[in-house]
CHARMM-style PDB file with segment names, atoms N, HN, CA, C and O in Angstrom:
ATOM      1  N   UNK     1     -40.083  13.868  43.682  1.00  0.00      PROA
ATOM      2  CA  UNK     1     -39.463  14.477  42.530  1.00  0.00      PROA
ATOM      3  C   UNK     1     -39.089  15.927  42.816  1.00  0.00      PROA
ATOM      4  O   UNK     1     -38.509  16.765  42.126  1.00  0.00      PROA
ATOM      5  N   UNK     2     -39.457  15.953  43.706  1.00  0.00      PROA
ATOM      6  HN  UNK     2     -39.928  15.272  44.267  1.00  0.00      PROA
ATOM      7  CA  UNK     2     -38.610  17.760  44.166  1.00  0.00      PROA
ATOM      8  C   UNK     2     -37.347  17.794  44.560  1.00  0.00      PROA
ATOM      9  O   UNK     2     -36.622  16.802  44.472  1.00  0.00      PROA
ATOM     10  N   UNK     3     -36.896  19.084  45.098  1.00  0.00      PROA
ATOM     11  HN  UNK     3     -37.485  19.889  45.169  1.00  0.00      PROA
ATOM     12  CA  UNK     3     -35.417  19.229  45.236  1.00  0.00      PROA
ATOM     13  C   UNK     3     -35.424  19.859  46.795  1.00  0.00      PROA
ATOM     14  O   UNK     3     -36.352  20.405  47.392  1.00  0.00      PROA
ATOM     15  N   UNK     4     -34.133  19.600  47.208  1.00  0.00      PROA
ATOM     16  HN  UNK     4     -33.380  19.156  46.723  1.00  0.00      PROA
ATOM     17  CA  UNK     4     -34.394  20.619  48.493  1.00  0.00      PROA
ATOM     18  C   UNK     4     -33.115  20.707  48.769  1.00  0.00      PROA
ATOM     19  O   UNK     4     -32.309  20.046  48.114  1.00  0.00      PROA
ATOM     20  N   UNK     5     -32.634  21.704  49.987  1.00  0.00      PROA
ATOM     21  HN  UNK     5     -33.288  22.241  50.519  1.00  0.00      PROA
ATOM     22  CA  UNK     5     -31.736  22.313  50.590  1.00  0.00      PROA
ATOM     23  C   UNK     5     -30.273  20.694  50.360  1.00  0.00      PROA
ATOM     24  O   UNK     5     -29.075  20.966  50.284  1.00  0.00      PROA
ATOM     25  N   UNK     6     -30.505  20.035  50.332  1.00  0.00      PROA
ATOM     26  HN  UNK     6     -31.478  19.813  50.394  1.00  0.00      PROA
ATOM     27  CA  UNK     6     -29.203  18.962  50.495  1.00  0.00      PROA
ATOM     28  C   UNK     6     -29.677  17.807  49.651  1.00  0.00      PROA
ATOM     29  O   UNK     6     -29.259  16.657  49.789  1.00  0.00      PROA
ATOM     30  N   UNK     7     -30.507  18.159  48.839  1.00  0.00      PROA
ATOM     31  HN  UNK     7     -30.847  19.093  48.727  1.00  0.00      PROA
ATOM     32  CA  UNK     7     -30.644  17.323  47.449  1.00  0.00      PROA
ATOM     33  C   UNK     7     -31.016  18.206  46.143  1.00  0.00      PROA
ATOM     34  O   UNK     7     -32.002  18.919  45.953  1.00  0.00      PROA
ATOM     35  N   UNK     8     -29.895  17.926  45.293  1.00  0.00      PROA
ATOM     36  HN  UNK     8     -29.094  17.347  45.448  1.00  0.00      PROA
ATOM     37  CA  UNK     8     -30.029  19.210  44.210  1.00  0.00      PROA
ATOM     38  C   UNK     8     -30.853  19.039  43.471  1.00  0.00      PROA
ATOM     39  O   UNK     8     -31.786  19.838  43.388  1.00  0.00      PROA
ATOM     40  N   UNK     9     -30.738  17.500  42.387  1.00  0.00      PROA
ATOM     41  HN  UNK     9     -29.980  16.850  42.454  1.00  0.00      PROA
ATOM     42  CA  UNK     9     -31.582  17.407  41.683  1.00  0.00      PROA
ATOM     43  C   UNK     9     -32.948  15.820  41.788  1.00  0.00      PROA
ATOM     44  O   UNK     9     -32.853  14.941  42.645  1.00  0.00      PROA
ATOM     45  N   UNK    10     -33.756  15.848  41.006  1.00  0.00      PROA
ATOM     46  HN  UNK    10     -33.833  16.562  40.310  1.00  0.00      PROA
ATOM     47  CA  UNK    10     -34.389  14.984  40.912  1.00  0.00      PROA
ATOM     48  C   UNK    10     -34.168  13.812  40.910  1.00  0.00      PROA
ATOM     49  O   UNK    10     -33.347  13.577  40.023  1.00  0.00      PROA
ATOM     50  N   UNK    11     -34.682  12.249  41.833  1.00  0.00      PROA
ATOM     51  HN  UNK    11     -35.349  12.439  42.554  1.00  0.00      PROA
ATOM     52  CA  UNK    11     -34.235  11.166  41.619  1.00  0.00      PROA
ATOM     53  C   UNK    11     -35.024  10.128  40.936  1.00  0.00      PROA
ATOM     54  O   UNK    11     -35.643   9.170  41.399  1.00  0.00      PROA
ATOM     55  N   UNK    12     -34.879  10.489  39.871  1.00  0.00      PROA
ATOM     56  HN  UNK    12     -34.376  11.267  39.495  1.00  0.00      PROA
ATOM     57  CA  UNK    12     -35.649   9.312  38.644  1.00  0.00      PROA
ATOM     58  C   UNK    12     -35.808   8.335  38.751  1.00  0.00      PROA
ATOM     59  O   UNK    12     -36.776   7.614  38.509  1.00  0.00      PROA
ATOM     60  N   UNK    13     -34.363   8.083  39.339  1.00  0.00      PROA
ATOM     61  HN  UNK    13     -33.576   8.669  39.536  1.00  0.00      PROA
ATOM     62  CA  UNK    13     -34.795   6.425  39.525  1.00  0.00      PROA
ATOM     63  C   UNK    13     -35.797   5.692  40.261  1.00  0.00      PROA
ATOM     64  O   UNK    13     -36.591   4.849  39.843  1.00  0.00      PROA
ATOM     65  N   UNK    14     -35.602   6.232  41.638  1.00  0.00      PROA
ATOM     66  HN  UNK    14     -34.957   6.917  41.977  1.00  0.00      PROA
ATOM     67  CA  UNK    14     -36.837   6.146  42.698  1.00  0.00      PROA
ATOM     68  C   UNK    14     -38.066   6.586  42.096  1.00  0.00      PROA
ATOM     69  O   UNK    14     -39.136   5.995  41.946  1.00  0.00      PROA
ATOM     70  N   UNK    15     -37.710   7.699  41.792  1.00  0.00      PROA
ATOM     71  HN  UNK    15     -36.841   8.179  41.914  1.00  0.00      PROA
ATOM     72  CA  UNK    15     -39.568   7.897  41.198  1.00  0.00      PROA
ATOM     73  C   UNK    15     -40.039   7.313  40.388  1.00  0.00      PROA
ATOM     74  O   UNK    15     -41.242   7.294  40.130  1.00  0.00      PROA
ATOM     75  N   UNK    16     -38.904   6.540  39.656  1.00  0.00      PROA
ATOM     76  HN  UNK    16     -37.926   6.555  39.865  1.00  0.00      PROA
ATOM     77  CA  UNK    16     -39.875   5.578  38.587  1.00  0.00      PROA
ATOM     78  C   UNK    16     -40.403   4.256  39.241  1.00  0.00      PROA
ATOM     79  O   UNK    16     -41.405   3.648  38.865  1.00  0.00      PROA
ATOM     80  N   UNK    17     -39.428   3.836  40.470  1.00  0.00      PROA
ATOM     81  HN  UNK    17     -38.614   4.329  40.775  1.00  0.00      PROA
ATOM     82  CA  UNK    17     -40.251   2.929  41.294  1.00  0.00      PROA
ATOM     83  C   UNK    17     -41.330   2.879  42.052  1.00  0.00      PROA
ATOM     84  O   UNK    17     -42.028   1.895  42.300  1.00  0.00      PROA
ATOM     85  N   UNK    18     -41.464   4.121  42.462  1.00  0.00      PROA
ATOM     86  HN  UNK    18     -40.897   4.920  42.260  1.00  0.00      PROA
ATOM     87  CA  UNK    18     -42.699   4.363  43.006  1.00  0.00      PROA
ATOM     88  C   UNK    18     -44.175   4.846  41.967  1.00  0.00      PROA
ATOM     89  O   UNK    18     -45.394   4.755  42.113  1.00  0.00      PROA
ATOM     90  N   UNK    19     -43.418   5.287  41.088  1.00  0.00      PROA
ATOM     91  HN  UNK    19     -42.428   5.361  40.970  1.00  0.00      PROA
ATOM     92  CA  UNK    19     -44.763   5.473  40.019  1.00  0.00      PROA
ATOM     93  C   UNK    19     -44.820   3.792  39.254  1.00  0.00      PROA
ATOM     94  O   UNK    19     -45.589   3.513  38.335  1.00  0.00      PROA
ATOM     95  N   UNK    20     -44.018   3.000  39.760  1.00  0.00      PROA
ATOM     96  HN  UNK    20     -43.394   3.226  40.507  1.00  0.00      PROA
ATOM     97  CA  UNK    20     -44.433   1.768  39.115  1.00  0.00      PROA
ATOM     98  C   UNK    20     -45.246   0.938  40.218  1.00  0.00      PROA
ATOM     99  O   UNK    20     -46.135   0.140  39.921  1.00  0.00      PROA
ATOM    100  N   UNK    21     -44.912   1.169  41.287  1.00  0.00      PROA
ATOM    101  HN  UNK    21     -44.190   1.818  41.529  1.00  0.00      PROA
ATOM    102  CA  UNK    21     -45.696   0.607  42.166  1.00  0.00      PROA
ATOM    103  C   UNK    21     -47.287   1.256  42.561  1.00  0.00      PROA
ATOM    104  O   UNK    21     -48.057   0.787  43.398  1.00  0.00      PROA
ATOM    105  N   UNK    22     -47.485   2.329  41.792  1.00  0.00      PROA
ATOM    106  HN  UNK    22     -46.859   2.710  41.112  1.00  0.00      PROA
ATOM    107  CA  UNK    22     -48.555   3.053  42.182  1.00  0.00      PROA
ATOM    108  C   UNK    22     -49.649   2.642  41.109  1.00  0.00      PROA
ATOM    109  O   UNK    22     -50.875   2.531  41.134  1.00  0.00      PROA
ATOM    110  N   UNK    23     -48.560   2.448  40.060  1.00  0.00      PROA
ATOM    111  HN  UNK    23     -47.564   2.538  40.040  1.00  0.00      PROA
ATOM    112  CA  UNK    23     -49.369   2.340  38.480  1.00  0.00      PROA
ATOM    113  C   UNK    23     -50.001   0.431  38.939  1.00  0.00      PROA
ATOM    114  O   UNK    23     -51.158   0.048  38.764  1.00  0.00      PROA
ATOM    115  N   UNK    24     -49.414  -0.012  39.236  1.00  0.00      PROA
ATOM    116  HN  UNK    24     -48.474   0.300  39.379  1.00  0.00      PROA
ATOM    117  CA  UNK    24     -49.697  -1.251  39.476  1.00  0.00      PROA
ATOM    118  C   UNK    24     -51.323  -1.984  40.543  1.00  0.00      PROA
ATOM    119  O   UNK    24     -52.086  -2.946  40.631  1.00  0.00      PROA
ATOM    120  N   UNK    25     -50.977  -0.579  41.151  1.00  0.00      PROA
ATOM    121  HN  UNK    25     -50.357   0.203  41.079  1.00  0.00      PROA
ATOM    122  CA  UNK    25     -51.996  -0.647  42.523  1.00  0.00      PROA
ATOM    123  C   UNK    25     -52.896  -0.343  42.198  1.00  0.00      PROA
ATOM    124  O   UNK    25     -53.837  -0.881  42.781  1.00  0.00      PROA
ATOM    125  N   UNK    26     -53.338   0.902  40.854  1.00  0.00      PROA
ATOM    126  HN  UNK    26     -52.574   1.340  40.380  1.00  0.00      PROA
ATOM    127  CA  UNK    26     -54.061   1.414  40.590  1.00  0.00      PROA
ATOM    128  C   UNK    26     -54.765   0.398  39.553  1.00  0.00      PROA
ATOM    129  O   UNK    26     -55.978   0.248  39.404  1.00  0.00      PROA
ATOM    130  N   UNK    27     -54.021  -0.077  39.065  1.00  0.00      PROA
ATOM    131  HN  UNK    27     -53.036   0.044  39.186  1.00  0.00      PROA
ATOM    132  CA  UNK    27     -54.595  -1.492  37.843  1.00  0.00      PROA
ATOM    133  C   UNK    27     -55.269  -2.463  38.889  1.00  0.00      PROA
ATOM    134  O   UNK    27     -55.911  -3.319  38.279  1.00  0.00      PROA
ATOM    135  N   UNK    28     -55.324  -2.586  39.957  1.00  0.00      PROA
ATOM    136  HN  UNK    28     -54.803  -1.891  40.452  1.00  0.00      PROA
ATOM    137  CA  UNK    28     -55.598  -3.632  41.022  1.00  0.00      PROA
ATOM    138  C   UNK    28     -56.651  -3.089  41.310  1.00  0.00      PROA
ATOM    139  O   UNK    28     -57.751  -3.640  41.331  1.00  0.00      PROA
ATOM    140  N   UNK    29     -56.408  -1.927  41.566  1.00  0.00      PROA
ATOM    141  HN  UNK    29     -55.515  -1.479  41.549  1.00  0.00      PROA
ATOM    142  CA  UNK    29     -57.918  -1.168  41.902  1.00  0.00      PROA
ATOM    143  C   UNK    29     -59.090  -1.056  41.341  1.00  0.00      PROA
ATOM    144  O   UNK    29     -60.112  -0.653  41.895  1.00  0.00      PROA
ATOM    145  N   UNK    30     -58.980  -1.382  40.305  1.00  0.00      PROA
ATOM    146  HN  UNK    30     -58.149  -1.709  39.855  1.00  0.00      PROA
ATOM    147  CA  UNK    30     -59.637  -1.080  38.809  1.00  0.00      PROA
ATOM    148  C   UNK    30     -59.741   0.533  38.330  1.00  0.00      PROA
ATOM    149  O   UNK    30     -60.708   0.991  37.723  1.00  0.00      PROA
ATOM    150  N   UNK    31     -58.534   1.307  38.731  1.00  0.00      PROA
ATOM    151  HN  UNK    31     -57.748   0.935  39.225  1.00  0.00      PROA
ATOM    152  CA  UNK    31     -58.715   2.753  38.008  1.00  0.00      PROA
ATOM    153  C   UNK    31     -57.389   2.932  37.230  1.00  0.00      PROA
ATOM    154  O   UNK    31     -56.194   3.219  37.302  1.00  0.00      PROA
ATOM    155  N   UNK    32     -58.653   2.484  36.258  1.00  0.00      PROA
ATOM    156  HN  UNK    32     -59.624   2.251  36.199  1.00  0.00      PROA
ATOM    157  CA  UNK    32     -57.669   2.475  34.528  1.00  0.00      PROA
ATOM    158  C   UNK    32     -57.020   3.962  34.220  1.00  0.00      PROA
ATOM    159  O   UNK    32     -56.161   4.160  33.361  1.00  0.00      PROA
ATOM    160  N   UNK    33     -57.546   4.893  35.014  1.00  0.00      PROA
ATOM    161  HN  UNK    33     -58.243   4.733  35.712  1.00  0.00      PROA
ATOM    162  CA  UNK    33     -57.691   6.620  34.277  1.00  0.00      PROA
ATOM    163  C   UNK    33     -56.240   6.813  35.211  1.00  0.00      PROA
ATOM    164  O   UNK    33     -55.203   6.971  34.567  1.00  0.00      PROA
ATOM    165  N   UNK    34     -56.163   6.801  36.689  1.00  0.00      PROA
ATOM    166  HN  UNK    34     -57.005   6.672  37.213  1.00  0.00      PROA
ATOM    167  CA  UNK    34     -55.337   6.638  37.448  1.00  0.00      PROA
ATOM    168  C   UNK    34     -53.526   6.242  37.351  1.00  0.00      PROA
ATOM    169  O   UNK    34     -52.474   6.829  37.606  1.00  0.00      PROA
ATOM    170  N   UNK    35     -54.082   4.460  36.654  1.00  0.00      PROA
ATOM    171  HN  UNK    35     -54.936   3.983  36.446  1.00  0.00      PROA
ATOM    172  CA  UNK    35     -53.038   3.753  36.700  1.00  0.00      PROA
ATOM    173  C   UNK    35     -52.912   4.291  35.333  1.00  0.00      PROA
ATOM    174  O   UNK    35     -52.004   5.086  35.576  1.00  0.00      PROA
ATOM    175  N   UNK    36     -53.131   4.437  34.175  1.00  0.00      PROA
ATOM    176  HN  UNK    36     -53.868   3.791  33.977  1.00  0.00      PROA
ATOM    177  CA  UNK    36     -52.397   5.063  32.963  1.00  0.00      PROA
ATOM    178  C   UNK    36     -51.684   6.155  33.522  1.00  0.00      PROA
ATOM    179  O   UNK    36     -50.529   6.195  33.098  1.00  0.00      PROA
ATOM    180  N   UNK    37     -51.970   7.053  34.324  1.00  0.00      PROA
ATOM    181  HN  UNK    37     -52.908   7.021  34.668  1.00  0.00      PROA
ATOM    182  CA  UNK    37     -51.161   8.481  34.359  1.00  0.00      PROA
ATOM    183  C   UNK    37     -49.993   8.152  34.955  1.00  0.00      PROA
ATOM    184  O   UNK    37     -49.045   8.919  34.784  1.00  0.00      PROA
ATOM    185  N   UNK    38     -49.796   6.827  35.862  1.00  0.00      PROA
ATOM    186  HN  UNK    38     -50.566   6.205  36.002  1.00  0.00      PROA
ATOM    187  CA  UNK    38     -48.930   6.684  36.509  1.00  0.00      PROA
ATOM    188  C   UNK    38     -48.102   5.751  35.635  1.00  0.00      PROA
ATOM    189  O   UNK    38     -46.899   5.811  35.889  1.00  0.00      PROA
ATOM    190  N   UNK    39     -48.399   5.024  34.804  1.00  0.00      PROA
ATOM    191  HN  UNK    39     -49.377   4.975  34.597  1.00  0.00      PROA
ATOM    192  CA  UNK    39     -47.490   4.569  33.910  1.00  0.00      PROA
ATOM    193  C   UNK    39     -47.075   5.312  33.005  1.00  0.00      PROA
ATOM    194  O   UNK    39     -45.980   5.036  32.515  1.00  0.00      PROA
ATOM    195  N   UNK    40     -47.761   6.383  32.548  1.00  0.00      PROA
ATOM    196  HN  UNK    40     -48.651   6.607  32.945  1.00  0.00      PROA
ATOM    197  CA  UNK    40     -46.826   7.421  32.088  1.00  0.00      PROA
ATOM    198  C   UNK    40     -45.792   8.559  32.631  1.00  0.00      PROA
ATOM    199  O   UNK    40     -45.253   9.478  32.016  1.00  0.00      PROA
ATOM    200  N   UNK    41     -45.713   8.204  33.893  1.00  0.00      PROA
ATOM    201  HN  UNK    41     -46.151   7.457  34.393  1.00  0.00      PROA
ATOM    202  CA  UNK    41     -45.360   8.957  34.311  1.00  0.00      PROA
ATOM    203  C   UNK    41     -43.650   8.111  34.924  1.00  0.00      PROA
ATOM    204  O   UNK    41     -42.497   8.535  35.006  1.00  0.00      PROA
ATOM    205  N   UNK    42     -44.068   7.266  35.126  1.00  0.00      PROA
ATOM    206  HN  UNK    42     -45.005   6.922  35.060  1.00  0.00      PROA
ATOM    207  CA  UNK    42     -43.335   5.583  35.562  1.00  0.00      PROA
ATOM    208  C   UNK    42     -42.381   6.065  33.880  1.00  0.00      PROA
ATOM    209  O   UNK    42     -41.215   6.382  34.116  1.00  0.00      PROA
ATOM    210  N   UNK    43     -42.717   6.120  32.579  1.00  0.00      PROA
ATOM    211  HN  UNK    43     -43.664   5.863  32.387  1.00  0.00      PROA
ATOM    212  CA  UNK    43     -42.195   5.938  31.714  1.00  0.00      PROA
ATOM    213  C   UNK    43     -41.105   7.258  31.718  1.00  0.00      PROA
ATOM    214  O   UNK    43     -39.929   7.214  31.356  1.00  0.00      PROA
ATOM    215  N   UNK    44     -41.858   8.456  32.243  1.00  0.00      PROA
ATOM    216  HN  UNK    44     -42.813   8.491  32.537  1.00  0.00      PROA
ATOM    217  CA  UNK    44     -40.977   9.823  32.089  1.00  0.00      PROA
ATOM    218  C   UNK    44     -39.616   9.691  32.708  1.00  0.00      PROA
ATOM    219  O   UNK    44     -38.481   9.928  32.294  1.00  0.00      PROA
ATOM    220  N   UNK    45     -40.171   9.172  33.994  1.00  0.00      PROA
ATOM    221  HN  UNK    45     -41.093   8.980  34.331  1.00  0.00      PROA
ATOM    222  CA  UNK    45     -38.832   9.134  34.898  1.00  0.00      PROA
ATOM    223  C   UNK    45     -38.041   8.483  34.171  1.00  0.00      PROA
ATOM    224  O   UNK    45     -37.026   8.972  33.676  1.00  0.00      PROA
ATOM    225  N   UNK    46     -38.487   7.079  33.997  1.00  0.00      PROA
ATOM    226  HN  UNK    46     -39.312   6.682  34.399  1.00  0.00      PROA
ATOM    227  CA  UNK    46     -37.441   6.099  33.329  1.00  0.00      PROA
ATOM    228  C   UNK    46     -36.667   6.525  32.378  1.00  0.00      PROA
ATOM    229  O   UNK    46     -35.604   5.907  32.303  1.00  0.00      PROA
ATOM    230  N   UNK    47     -36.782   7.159  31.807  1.00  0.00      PROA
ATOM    231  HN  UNK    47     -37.645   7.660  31.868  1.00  0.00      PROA
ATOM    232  CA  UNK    47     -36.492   8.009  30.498  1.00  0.00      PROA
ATOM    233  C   UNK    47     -35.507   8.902  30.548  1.00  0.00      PROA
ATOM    234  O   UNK    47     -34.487   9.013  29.867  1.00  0.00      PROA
ATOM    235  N   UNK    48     -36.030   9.669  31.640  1.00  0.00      PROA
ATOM    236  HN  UNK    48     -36.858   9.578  32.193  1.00  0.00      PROA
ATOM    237  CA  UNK    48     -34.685  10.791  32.135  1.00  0.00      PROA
ATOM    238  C   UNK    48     -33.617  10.162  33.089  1.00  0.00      PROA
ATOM    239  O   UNK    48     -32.717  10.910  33.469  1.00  0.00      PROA
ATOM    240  N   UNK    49     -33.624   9.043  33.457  1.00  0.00      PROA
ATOM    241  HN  UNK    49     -34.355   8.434  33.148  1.00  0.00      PROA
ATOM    242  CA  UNK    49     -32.688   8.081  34.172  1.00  0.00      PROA
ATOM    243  C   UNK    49     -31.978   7.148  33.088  1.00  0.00      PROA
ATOM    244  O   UNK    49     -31.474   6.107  33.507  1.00  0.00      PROA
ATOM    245  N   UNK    50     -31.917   7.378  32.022  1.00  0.00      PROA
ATOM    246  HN  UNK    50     -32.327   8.224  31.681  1.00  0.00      PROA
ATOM    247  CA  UNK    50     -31.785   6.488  30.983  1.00  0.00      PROA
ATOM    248  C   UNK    50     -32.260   5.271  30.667  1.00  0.00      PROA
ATOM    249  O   UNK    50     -31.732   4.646  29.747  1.00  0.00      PROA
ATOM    250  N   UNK    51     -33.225   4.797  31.310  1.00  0.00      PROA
ATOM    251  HN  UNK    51     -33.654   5.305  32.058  1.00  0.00      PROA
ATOM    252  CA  UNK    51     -33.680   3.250  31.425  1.00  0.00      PROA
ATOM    253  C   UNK    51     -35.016   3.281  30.227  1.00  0.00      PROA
ATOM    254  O   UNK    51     -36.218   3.479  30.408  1.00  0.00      PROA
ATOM    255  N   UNK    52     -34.299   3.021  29.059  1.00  0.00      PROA
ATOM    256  HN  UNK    52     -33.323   2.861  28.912  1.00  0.00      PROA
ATOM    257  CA  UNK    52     -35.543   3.143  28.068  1.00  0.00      PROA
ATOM    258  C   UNK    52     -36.456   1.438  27.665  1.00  0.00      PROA
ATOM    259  O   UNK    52     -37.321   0.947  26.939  1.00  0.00      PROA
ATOM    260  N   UNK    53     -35.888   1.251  28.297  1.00  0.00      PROA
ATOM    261  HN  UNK    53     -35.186   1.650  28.886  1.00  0.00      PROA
ATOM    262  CA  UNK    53     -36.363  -0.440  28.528  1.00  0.00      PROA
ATOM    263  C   UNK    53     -38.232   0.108  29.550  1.00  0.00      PROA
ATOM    264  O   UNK    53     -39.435  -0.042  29.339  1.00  0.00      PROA
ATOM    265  N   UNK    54     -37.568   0.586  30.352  1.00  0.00      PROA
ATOM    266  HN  UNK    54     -36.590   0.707  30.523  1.00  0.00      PROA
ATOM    267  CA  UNK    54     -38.604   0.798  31.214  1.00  0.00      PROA
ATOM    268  C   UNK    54     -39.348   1.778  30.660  1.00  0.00      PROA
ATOM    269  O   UNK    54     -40.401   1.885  31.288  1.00  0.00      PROA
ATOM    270  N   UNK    55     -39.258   2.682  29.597  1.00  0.00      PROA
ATOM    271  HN  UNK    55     -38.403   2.595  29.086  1.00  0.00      PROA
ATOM    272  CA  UNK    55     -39.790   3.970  29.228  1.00  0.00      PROA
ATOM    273  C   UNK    55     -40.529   3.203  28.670  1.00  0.00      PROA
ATOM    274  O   UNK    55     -41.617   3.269  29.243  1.00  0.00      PROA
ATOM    275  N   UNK    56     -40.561   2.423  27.772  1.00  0.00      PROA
ATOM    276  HN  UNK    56     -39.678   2.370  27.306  1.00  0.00      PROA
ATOM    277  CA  UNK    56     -41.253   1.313  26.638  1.00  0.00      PROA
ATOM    278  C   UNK    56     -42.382   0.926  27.483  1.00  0.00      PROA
ATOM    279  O   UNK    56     -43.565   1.213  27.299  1.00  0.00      PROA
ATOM    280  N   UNK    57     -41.786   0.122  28.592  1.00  0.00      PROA
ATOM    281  HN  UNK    57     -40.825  -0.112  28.742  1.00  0.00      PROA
ATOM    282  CA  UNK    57     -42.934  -0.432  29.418  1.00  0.00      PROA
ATOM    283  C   UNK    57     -43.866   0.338  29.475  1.00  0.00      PROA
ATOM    284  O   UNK    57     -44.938   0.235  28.878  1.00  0.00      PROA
ATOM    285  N   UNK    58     -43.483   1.281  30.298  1.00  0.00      PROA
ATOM    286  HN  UNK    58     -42.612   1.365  30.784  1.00  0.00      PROA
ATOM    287  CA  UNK    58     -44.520   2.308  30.414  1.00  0.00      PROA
ATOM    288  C   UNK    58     -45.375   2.695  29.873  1.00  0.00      PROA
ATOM    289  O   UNK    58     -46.518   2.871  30.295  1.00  0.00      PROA
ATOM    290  N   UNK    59     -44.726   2.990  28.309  1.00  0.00      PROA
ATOM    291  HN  UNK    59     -43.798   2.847  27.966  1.00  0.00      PROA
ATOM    292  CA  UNK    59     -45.646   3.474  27.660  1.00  0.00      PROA
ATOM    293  C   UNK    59     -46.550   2.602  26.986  1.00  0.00      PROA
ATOM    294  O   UNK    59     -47.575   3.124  26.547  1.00  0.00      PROA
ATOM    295  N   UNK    60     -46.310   0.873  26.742  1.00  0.00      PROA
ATOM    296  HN  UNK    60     -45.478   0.449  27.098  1.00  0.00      PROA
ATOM    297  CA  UNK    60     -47.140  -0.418  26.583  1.00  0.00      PROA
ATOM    298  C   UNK    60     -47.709  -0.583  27.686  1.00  0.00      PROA
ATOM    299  O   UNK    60     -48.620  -1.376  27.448  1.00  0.00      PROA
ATOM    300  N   UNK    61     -47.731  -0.263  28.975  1.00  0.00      PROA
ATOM    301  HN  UNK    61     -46.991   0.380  29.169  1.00  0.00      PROA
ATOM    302  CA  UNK    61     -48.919  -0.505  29.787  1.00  0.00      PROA
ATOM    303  C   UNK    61     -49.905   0.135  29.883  1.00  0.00      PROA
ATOM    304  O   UNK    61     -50.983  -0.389  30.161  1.00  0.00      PROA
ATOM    305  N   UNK    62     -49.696   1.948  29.588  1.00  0.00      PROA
ATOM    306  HN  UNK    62     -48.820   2.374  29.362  1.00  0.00      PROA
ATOM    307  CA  UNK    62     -50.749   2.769  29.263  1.00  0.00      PROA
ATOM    308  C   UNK    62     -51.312   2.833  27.720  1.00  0.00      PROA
ATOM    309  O   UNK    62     -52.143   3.666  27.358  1.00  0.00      PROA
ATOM    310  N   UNK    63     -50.779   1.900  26.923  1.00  0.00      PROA
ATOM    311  HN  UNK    63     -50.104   1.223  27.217  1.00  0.00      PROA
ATOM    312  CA  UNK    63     -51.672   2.352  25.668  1.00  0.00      PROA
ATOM    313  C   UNK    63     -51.986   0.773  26.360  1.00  0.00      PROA
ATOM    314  O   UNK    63     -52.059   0.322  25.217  1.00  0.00      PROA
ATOM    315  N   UNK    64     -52.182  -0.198  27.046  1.00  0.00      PROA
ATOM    316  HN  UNK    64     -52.122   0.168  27.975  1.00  0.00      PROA
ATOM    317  CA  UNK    64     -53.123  -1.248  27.120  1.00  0.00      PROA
ATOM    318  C   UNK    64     -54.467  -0.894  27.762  1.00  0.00      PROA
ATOM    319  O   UNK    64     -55.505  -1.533  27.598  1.00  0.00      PROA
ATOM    320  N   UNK    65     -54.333   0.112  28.452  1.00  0.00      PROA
ATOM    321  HN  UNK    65     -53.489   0.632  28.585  1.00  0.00      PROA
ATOM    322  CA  UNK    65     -55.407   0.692  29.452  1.00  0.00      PROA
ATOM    323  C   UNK    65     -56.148   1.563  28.517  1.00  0.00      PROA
ATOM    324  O   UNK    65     -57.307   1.853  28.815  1.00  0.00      PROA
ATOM    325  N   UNK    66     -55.703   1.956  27.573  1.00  0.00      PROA
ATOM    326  HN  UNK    66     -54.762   1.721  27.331  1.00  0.00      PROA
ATOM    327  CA  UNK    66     -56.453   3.134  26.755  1.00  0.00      PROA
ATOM    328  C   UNK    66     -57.764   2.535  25.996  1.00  0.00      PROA
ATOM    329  O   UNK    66     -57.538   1.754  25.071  1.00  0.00      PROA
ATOM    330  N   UNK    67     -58.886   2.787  26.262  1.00  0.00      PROA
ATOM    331  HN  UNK    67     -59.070   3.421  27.013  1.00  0.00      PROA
ATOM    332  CA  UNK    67     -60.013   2.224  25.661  1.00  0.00      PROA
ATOM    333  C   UNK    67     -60.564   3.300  24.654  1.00  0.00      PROA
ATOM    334  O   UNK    67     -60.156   4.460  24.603  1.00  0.00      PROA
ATOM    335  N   UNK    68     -61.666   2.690  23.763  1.00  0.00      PROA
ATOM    336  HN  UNK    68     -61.997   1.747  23.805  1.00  0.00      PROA
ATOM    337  CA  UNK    68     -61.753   3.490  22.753  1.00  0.00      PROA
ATOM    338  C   UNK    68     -63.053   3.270  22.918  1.00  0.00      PROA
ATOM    339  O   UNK    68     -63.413   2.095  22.856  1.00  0.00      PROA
ATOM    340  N   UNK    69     -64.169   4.413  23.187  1.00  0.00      PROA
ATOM    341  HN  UNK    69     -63.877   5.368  23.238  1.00  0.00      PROA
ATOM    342  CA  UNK    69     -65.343   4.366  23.488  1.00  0.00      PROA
ATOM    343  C   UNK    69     -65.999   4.971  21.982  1.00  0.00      PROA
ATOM    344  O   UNK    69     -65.436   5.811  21.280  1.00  0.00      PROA
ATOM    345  N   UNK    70     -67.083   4.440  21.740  1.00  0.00      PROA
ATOM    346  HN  UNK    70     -67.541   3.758  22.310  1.00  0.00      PROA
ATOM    347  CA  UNK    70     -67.862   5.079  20.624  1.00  0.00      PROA
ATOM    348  C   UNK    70     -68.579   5.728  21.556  1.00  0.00      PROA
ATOM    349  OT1 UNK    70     -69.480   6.496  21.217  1.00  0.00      PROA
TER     350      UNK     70
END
């Protein structure tokens, strides 16, 4: 998600693939704390790439992970 000398701006799109593949790995892993940040983060990109289909996802896979502890 950075920029450099011969890439101006950010590529959302990719980064939302890779924060989807990370978010995924991390659910495999069993780190719920992990894979939520990365599905929210999976959702940001998507979002600023216009893909709100995928922003949704995102944000329904991390409120599935969200537990509610007494």
């Amino acid at each position: 998600m950075t920029t450099g000398f011969f890439k101006w701006s950010p590529d959302y799109l990719e980064g939302a693939v890779m924060f989807e593949k990370a978010a995924k790995s991390f659910t495999a892993s069993g780190l719920e704390l992990r894979a939520q940040e990365a599905w929210l983060e999976y959702s940001r990109c998507s979002e600023a790439s216009d893909e709100m289909t995928g922003a949704a996802e995102g944000l329904q896979e991390a409120a599935f992970l969200c537990k509610d502890y007494d």
